[in-house]
NUMINU-428010 format. One record per residue (C-alpha): residue number from 1; residue in one letter; x, y, z. Coordinates in steps of 0.2 Angstrom, whole numbers, plus 2048, in hexadecimal, padded with zeros to 3 digits. Layout:
REM NUMINU-428010
   nr  rest    u    v    w
  NUM     a    X    Y    Z
...
END
This chain:
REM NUMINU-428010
   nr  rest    u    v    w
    1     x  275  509  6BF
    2     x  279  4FF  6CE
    3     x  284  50A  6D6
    4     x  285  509  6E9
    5     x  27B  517  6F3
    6     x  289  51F  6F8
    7     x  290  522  6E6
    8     x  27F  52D  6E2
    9     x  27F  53F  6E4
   10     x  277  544  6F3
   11     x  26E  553  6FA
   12     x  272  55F  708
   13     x  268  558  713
   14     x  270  546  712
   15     x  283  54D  710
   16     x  280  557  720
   17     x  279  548  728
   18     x  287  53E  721
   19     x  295  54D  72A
   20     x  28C  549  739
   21     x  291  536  739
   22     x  2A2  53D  735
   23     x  2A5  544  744
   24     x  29C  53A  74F
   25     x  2AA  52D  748
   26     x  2B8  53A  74B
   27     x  2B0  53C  75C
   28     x  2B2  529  761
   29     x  2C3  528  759
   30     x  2CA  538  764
   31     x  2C1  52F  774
   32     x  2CC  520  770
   33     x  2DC  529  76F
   34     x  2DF  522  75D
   35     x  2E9  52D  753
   36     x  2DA  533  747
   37     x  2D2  52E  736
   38     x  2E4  527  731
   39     x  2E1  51A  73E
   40     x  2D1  515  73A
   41     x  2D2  504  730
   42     x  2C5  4FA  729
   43     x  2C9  4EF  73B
   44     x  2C5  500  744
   45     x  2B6  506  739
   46     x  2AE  4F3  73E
   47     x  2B0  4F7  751
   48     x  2AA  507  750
   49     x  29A  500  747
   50     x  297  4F3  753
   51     x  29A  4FF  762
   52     x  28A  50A  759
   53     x  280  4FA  757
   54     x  282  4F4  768
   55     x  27B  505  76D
   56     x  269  504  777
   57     x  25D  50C  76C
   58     x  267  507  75B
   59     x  25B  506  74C
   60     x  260  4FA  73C
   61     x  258  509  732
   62     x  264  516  73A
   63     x  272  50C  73B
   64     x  271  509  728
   65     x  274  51B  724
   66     x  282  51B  731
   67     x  28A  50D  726
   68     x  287  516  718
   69     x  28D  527  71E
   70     x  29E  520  722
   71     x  2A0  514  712
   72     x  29E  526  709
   73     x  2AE  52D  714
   74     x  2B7  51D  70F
   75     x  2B2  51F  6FC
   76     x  2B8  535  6FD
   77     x  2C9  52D  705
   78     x  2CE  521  6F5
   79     x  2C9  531  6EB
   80     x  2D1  540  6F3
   81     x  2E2  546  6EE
   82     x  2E9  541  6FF
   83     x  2E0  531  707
   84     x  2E1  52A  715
   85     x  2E1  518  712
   86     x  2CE  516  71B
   87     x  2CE  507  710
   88     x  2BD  4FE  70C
   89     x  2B1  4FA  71C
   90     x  2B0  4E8  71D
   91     x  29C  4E8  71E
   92     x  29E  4F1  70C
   93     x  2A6  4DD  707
   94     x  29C  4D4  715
   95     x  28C  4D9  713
   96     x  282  4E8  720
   97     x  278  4DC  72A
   98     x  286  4D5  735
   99     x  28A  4E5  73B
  100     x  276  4EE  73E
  101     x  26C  4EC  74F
  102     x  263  4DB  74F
  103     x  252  4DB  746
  104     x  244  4DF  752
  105     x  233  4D5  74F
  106     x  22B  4E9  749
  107     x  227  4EA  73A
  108     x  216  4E7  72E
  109     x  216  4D6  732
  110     x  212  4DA  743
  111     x  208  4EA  743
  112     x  1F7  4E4  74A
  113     x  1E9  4E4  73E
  114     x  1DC  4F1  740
  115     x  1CC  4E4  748
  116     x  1BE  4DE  73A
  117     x  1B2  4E8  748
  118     x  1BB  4F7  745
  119     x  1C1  4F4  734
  120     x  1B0  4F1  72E
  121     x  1A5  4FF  732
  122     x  1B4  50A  72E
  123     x  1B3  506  71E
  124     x  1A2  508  71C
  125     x  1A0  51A  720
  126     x  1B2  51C  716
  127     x  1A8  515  706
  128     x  198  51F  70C
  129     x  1A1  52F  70C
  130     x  1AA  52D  6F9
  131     x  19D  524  6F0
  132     x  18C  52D  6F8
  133     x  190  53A  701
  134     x  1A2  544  6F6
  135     x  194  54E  6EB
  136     x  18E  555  6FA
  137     x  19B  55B  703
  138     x  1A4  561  6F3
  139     x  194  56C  6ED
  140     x  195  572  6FF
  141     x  1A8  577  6FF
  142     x  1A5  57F  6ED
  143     x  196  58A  6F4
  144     x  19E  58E  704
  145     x  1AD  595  6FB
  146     x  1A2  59D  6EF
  147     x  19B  5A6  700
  148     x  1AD  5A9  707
  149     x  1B0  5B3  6F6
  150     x  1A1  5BD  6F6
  151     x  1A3  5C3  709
  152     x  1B5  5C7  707
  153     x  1B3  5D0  6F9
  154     x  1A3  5DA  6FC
  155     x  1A4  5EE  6FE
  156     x  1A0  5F5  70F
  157     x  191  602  708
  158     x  185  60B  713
  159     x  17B  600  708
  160     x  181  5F0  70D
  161     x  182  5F8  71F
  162     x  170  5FB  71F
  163     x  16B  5E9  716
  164     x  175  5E2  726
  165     x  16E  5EB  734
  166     x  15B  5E7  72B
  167     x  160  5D3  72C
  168     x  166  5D4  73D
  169     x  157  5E0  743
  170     x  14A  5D1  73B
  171     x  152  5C2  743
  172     x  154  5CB  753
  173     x  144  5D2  754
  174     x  13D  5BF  750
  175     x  147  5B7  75D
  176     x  14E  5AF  74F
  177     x  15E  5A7  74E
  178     x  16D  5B0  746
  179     x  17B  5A4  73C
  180     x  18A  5A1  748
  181     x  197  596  74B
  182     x  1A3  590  758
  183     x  1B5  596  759
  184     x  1C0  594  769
  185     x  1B3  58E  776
  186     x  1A8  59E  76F
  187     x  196  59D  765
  188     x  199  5AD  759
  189     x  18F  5B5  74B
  190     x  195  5AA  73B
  191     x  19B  5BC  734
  192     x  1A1  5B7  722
  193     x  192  5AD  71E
  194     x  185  5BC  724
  195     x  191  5C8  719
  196     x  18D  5BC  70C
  197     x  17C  5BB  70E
  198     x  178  5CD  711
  199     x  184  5D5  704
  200     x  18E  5DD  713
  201     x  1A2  5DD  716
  202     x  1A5  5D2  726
  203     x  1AF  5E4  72D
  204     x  19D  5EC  72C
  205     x  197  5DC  739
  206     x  1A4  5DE  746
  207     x  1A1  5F1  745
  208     x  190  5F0  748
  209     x  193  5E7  755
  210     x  19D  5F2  75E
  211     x  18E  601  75F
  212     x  185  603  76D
  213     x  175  5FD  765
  214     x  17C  5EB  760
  215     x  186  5EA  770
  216     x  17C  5DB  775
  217     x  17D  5D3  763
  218     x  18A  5C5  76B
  219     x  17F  5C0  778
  220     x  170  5BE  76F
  221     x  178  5B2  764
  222     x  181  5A9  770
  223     x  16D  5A7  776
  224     x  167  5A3  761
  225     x  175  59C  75A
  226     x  16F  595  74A
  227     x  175  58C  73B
  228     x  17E  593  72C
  229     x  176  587  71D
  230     x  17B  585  70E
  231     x  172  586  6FE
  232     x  178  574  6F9
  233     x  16C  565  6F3
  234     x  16D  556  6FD
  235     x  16D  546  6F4
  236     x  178  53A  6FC
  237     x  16E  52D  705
  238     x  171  51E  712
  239     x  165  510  70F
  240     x  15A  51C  707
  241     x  159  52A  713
  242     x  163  53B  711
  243     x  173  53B  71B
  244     x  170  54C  720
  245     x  163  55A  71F
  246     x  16D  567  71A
  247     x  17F  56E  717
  248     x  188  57C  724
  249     x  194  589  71F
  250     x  19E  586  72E
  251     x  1A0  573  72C
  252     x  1A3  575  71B
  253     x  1B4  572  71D
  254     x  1B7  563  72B
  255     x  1A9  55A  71F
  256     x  1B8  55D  70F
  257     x  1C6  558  71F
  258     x  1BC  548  722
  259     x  1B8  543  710
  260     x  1CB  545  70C
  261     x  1CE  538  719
  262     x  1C1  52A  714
  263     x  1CA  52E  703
  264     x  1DB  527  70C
  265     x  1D2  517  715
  266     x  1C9  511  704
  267     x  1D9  515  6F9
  268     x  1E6  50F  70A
  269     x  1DC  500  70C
  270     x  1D4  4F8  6FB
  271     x  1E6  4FB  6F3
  272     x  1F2  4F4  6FF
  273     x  200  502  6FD
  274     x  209  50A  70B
  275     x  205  51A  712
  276     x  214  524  707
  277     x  210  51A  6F8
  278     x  1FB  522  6FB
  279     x  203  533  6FF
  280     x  20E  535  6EF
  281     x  1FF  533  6E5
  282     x  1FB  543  6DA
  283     x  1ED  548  6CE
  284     x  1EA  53D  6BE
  285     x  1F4  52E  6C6
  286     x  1E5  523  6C1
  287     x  1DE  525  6AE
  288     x  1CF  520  6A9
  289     x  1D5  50D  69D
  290     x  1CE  50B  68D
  291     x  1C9  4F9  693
  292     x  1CE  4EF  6A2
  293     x  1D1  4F3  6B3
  294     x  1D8  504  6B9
  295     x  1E9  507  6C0
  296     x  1F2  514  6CC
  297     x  203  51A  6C8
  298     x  20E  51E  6D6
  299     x  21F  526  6D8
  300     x  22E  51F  6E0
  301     x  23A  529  6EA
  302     x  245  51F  6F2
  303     x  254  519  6E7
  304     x  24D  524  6D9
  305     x  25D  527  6CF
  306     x  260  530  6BD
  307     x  26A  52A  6AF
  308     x  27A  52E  6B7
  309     x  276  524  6CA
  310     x  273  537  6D3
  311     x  264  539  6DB
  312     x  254  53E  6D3
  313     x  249  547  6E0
  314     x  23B  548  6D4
  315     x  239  537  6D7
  316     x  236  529  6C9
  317     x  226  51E  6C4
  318     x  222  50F  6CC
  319     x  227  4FF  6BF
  320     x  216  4F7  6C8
  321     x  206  4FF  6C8
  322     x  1F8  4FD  6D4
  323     x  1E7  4F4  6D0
  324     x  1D9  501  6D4
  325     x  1C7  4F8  6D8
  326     x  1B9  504  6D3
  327     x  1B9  50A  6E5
  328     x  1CA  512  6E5
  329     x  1C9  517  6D4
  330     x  1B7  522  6DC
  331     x  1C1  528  6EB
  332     x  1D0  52E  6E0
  333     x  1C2  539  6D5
  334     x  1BD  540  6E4
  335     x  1CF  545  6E9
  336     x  1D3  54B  6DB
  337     x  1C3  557  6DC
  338     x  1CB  55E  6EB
  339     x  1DE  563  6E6
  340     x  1E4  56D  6DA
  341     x  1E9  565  6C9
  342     x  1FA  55E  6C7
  343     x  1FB  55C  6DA
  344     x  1FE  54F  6E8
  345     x  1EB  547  6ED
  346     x  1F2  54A  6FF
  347     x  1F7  55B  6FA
  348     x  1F9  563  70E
  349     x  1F5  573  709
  350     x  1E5  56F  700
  351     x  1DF  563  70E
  352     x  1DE  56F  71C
  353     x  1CE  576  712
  354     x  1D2  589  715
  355     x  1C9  595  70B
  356     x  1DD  59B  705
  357     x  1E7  58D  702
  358     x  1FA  58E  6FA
  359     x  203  57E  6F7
  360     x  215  57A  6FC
  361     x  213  569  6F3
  362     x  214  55F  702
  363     x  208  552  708
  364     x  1FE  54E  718
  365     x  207  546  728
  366     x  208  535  72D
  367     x  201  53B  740
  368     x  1F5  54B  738
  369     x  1EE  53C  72D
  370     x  1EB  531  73F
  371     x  1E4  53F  747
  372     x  1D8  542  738
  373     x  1D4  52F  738
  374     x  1CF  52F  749
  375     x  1C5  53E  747
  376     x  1BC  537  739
  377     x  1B8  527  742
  378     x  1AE  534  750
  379     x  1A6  53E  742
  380     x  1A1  52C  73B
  381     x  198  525  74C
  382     x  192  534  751
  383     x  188  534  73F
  384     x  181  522  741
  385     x  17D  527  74F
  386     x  171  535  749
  387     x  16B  52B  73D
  388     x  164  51E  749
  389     x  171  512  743
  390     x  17A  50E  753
  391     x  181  4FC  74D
  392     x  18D  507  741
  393     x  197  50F  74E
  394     x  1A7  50C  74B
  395     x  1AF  506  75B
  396     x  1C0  507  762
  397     x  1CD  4FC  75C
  398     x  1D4  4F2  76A
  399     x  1E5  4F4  764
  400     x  1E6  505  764
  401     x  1E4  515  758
  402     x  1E5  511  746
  403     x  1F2  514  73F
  404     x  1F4  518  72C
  405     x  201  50A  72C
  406     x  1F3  4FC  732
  407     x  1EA  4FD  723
  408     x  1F4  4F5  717
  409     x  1F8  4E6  723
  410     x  1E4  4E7  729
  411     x  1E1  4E3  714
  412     x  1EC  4D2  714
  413     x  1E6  4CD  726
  414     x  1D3  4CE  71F
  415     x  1D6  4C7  70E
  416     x  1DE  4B8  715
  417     x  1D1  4B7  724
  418     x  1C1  4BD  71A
  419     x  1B8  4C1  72D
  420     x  1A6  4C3  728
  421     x  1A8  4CA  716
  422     x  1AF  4DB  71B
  423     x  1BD  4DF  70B
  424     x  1AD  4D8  701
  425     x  1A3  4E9  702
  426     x  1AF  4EE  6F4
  427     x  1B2  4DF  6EB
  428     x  1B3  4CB  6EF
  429     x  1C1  4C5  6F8
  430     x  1C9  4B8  6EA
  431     x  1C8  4C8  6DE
  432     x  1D1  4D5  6E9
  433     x  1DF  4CA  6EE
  434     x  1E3  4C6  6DD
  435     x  1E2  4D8  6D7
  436     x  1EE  4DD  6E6
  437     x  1F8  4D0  6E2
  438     x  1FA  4D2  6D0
  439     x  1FF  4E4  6D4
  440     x  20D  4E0  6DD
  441     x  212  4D0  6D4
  442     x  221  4D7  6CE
  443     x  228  4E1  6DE
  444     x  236  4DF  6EB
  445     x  233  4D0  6F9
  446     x  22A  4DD  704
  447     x  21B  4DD  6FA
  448     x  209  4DD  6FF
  449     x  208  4CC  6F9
  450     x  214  4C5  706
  451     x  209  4CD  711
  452     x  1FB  4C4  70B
  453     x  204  4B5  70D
  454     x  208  4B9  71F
  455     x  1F7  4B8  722
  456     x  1F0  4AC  71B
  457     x  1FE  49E  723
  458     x  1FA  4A7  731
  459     x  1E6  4A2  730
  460     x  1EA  491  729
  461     x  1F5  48F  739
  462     x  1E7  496  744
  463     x  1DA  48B  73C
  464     x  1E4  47C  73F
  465     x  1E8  47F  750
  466     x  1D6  482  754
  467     x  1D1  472  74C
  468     x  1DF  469  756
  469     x  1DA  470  765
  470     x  1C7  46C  762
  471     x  1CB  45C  75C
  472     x  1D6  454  76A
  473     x  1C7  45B  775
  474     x  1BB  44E  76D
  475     x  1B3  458  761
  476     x  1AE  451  74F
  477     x  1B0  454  73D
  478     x  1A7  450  72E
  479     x  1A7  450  71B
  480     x  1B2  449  70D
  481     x  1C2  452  713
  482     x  1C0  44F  726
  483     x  1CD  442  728
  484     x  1DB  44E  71C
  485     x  1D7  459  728
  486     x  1D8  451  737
  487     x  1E9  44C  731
  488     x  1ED  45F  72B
  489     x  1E9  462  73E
  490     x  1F6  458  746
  491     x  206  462  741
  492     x  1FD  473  749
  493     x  20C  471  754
  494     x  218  473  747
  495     x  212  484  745
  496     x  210  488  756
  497     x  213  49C  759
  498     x  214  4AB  74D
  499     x  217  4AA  73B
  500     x  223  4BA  737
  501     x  22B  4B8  729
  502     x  225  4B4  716
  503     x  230  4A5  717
  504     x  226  49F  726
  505     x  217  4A3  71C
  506     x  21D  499  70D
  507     x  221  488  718
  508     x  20E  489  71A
  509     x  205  48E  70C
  510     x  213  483  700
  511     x  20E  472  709
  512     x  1FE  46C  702
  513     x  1FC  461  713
  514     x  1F7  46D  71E
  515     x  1E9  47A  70E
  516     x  1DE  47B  71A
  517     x  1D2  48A  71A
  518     x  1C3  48F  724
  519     x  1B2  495  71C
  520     x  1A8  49C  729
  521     x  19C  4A5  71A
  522     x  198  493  714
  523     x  19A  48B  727
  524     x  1A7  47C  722
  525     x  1BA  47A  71F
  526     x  1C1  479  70F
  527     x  1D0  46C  710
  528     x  1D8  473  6FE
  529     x  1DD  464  6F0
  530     x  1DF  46D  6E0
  531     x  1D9  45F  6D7
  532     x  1C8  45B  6E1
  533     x  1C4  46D  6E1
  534     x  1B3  471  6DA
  535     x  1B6  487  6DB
  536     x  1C6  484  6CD
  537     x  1BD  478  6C0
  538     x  1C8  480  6B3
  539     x  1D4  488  6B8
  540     x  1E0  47F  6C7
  541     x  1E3  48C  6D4
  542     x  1F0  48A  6E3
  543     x  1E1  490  6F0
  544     x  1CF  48E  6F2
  545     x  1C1  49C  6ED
  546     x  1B9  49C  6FB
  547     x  1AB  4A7  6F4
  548     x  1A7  498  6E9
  549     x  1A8  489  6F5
  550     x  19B  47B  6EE
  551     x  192  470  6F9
  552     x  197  45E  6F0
  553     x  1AA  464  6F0
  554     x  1B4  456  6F4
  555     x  1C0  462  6FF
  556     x  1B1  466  70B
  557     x  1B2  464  720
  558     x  1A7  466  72C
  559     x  1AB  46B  740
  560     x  19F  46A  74D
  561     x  19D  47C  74F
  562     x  19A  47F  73D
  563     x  18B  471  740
  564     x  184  47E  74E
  565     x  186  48C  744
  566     x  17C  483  735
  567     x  16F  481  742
  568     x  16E  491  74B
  569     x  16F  497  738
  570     x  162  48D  734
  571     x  157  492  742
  572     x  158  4A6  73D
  573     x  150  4A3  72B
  574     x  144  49A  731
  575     x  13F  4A8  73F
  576     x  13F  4B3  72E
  577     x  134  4A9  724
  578     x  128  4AC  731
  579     x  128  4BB  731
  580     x  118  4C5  729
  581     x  122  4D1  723
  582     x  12B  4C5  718
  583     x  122  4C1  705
  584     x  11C  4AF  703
  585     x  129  4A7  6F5
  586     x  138  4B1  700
  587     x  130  4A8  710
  588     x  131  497  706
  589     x  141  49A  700
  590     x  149  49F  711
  591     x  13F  48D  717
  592     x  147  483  709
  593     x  159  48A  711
  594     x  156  488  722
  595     x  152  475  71F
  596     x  161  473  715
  597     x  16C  47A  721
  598     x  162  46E  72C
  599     x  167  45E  722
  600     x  17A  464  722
  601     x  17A  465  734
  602     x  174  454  734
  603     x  17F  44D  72A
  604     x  18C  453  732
  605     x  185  44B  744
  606     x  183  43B  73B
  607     x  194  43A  732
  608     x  1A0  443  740
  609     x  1AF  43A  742
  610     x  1BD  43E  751
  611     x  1CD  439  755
  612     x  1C7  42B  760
  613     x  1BF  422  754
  614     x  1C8  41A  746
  615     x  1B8  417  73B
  616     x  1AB  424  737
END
C-alpha cells in the first residue's frame, strides 16, 4: 500500500516496453559520447527528459511511462550487486509535471457535446429499441438460431431431396418468390433457411442447383427474390402502431447488432461513465435491491494492486458504485439476454451475432463501437422514415461523428443546460444530476461531477453574457429579481472566454452574485437566493430546481424575449382551443392558459426596467 508504480511487479508487456526506454536512453548517451550508464547522473537523466519533452509530437501520457521506465532502471541500480550510482531522478523528488510536455486544451473538458438535435432523437430510438422493441428482436435471434440448427443438422435423404425439389417446383411454377438474400453485391437463394423449412441439408440446395434442370434456379430468384420471415409475434409498438410487420431470417442478426448498440447509448449516456468503465461491465453487475434504487458495480483496472502492491490483472471492485435509473437498469436486462453468463455485456465475441460464437473474453472496440453507432443512427432514420415519422430522423451532428467518448460529456452539458427537456425522457433533470452526482461523490477530481460543474458555469456564464449583451442594447427586464440580475450581468466580462478547468467552474458557481439561471420551460430567469427560493421550502439547496419554478418566487426575471415567447406561446393554445378536434373543458383549459400567459407578458411590458432608467 502506496508503493510507487515502479515498485509493483509488472508484466511482459510493460517490462518490454520498459527495455525499450532503456535503450533508447543508452542510445542518446552513446550519441553524446558520454562514457555510458556510469555517466548518467540525476543532472544527465533531467536533460535527457527534457530533450524527449521538447520533442514535436511529445504526449504527457507517453512521456509518463518514459519517466517511469527510467525511475525503474534507477531503482534496479541501488539494488543490483554492482550499481552504478544512477542515483534518484530529481522529478522522482520534484514532482513529474516540470519535466512532461505542456498540457494541451484536449481533453473531456473540451470534447464537443453531441447537439440537443442529434442527442435527442438518438436517444429516442435508443430507449425505443430496449424498452419496445428488445423482445422482438431477441424472440427473432432465438428462432433464427433455432432454424440455423435445424438446416445444419438435417440429413441429406432422397427424402429430403425430394421435399425440396417439390417446394421449389410449387414457387416456380407460381411465379412465386423464393427466400433469398444479399451477399457480396449478389441476390442468392437464402439456402440454410429453405434447408430449414423444407427438412433438406443446404449441400442438397447447391447440388440441385448445379443439374441441368435447375440451371436457371439463380436467375429466377435474382427476378423473385423474396423474404425469409420469421415465425415471431410482433408486439412492440410506436405510438400505438407496430414497428414492423414481420421479422427476417437474414436481418435477424444486424437487428441483435443494433440493439446491442442502443444498449451502449442508454447505459453510456443516462450513467455518465466513460466508455472503458461501460465496457468492463459483465453479467449480474446490477442486482435486483431489496428496496431503494439499483446500483451497477464496475471493475477497476488501472492501479489494481494485491495485498503485496504487485499487480492484479483480474482487476478490483470499484469503492463507488453507479446509480442505475430504471432505463439503464432495462437496457442491462436486455444485455444480459444476449451474452453468455459470467461474461463481459460487451463480450466481442458474442456481439458479432454469428450463429457459432467462441469468446476470447475481450470486449468491443472503441472505433467498431463508432462505426456501429453510426450504423445504428442510419438503420434508426431510415425506420422513421418508414413509418411516416420524418421529424425523428436523427441528423448529422455538426461537430462530427459521435464518438463513444461524447456521451458522457453530452450528459453534463444537457444537465446543466436542460435544452428542451431532452435527458427528461428518462427522468427529470434535478433527479439525474443528483443521482450521477451522488454516484461519484466520493471519487478522484476527475469525476463526472466536475463535469457537471463545467457546464453549468459555463451556461451561467453564457446567460450572463447574453443578458449583458441584450441589455446594453436597450432591452428590458422585469420581475422581483431584475435589478439582482442586471447587476449579476455586469461582471460577464470577468468571465469572458472558456471556462476549462473545475477551479474556473468553482469561481462561478461558489459566488452567490452572479446564480443566475435560465428557464426557457417556464420562459423567465431564476436569479437563485437560497433564502427567497420557493422550489426549496424545506430543504435549502445551493441551486434552483428548475422543474419546480413558482410564479410568485421572489428570485423570478423576466427578459424581453421570454415576453415574446409567452406571447407566441400564448397565441398556439389559443389556435388549439379552436380547434374542433379539441373536447370542450380541454378547449377552456387551453383558453384559461393562453390568457395567463397573456397577463404575464403584460406585466412584464408594464414593469420593464433598462439600464437607462434608474426607476422602474
Amino acid at each position: 500500500m502506496g508503493r510507487p508504480a515502479w515498485h509493483t511487479r509488472v508484466g511482459a508487456s510493460v517490462l518490454y516496453a520498459a527495455v525499450l526506454e532503456w535503450r533508447n536512453l543508452a542510445r542518446w548517451l552513446d550519441g553524446r559520447g558520454d562514457g555510458g550508464l556510469a555517466t548518467c547522473t540525476p543532472a544527465v537523466m533531467s536533460q535527457y527528459a527534457r530533450y524527449l519533452a521538447a520533442r514535436p509530437g511529445a504526449s504527457r501520457t507517453t512521456m509518463t511511462k518514459t519517466l517511469s521506465a527510467l525511475t525503474r532502471l534507477c531503482a534496479f541500480d541501488a539494488i543490483s550487486p554492482a550499481p552504478l550510482g544512477l542515483g534518484i531522478p530529481f522529478w522522482d523528488r520534484e514532482g513529474i509535471d516540470g519535466y512532461l510536455p505542456a498540457q494541451t486544451s484536449r481533453g473531456e473538458n473540451t470534447t464537443e457535446p453531441i447537439v440537443p438535435a442529434t442527442m435527442g432523437p438518438l436517444l429516442v430510438w435508443a430507449l425505443r429499441m430496449v424498452d419496445d422493441f428488445a423482445n422482438d428482436i431477441l424472440e427473432a435471434w432465438q428462432e433464427s438460431n433455432r432454424l440455423t440448427a435445424r438446416a445444419t443438422t438435417n440429413p441429406a435423404t432422397p427424402a429430403s431431396k425430394a421435399a425440396l425439389k417439390r417446394y421449389l417446383e410449387d414457387l416456380t411454377s407460381r411465379g412465386a418468390p423464393v427466400p433469398s438474400r444479399q451477399m457480396f453485391g449478389k441476390t442468392l437463394i437464402c439456402a440454410r433457411y429453405v434447408a430449414a423449412v423444407t427438412g433438406c441439408s443446404p449441400v442438397q440446395i447447391n447440388a440441385l442447383a448445379s443439374t441441368q434442370r435447375w440451371q436457371n434456379l439463380g436467375e429466377y430468384v435474382r427476378r423473385h427474390a423474396g423474404p425469409c420471415p420469421l415465425a415471431v409475434p410482433i408486439t412492440g409498438r410506436v405510438e400505438g402502431t407496430p414497428w414492423t410487420t414481420v421479422l427476417d431470417y437474414t436481418e435477424a442478426g444486424a437487428l441483435m447488432r443494433h440493439l446491442g448498440t442502443a444498449c451502449f447509448i442508454v447505459i453510456a449516456y443516462l450513467t455518465g461513465m466513460r466508455p472503458g468503465e461501460v465496457m468492463a461491465l459483465r453479467t449480474g453487475c446490477c442486482p435486483n435491491p431489496p428496496s431503494g434504487r439499483h446500483l451497477i458495480h464496475g471493475r477497476v483496472f488501472k492501479g489494481a494492486s494485491d495485498e503485496e502492491g504487485n499487480h492484479n490483472s483480474a482487476g478490483e471492485p470499484r469503492d463507488v458504485p453507479w446509480v442505475a435509473i430504471p432505463p439503464v437498469v432495462a437496457a442491462v436486462r436486455v444485455l444480459e439476454r444476449m451474452v453468455p453468463a459470467g461474461g463481459l455485456l460487451f463480450d466481442s465475441a458474442a456481439h458479432t451475432f454469428q450463429h457459432v460464437r467462441t469468446s476470447d473474453g475481450t470486449s468491443l472496440g472503441y472505433e467498431g463501437l463508432r462505426t456501429r453507432t453510426d450504423d445504428f443512427v442510419h438503420w434508426a432514420s431510415a425506420t422513421a422514415r418508414r413509418l411516416g415519422r420524418p421529424h425523428e430522423q436523427i441528423p448529422d451532428d455538426p461537430h462530427g461523428g459521435i464518438a463513444v467518448a461524447r456521451f458522457r460529456r453530452s450528459l453534463a452539458w444537457h444537465i446543466a443546460r436542460r435544452p428542451g427537456g431532452l435527458v427528461a425522457l428518462a427522468i427529470q433533470y434535478g433527479h439525474l444530476r443528483t443521482s450521477i452526482s451522488a454516484g461519484y461523490a466520493s471519487r478522484s477530481r476527475d469525476g463526472i461531477h466536475e463535469l457537471l460543474d463545467i457546464e453549468t458555469a459555463r451556461a451561467t456564464a453564457d446567460t450572463l453574457t447574453t443578458l449583458n449583451e441584450d441589455l446594453a442594447g436597450g432591452a428590458g427586464i422585469s420581475g422581483p429579481a431584475a435589478r439582482r440580475a442586471v447587476q449579476a450581468a455586469a461582471h460577464s466580462s470577468a468571465f469572458a472566454g472558456s471556462i476549462r478547468t473545475p477551479r474556473q467552474a468553482r469561481d462561478i458557481l461558489d459566488n452567490p452574485a452572479l446564480a443566475v439561471y435560465d428557464n426557457p420551460h417556464s420562459l423567465l430567469m431564476c436569479v437563485y437566493q437560497r433564502d427567497r427560493a420557493l422550489c426549496h421550502r424545506t430543504v435549502p439547496a445551493d441551486s434552483p430546481s428548475l422543474n419546480r419554478c413558482q410564479p410568485t418566487c421572489a428570485n423570478i426575471a423576466r427578459t424581453d424575449d421570454h415576453a415574446h415567447q409567452l406571447l407566441r406561446r400564448a397565441a398556439s393554445l389559443d389556435e388549439q382551443a379552436r380547434s374542433q378536434a379539441v373536447p370542450g373543458p380541454l378547449a377552456e383549459r387551453l383558453s384559461r392558459r393562453a390568457a395567463r400567459l397573456r397577463s404575464l407578458a403584460h406585466d412584464h411590458a408594464r414593469d420593464r426596467i433598462t439600464l437607462q432608467e434608474n426607476t422602474p
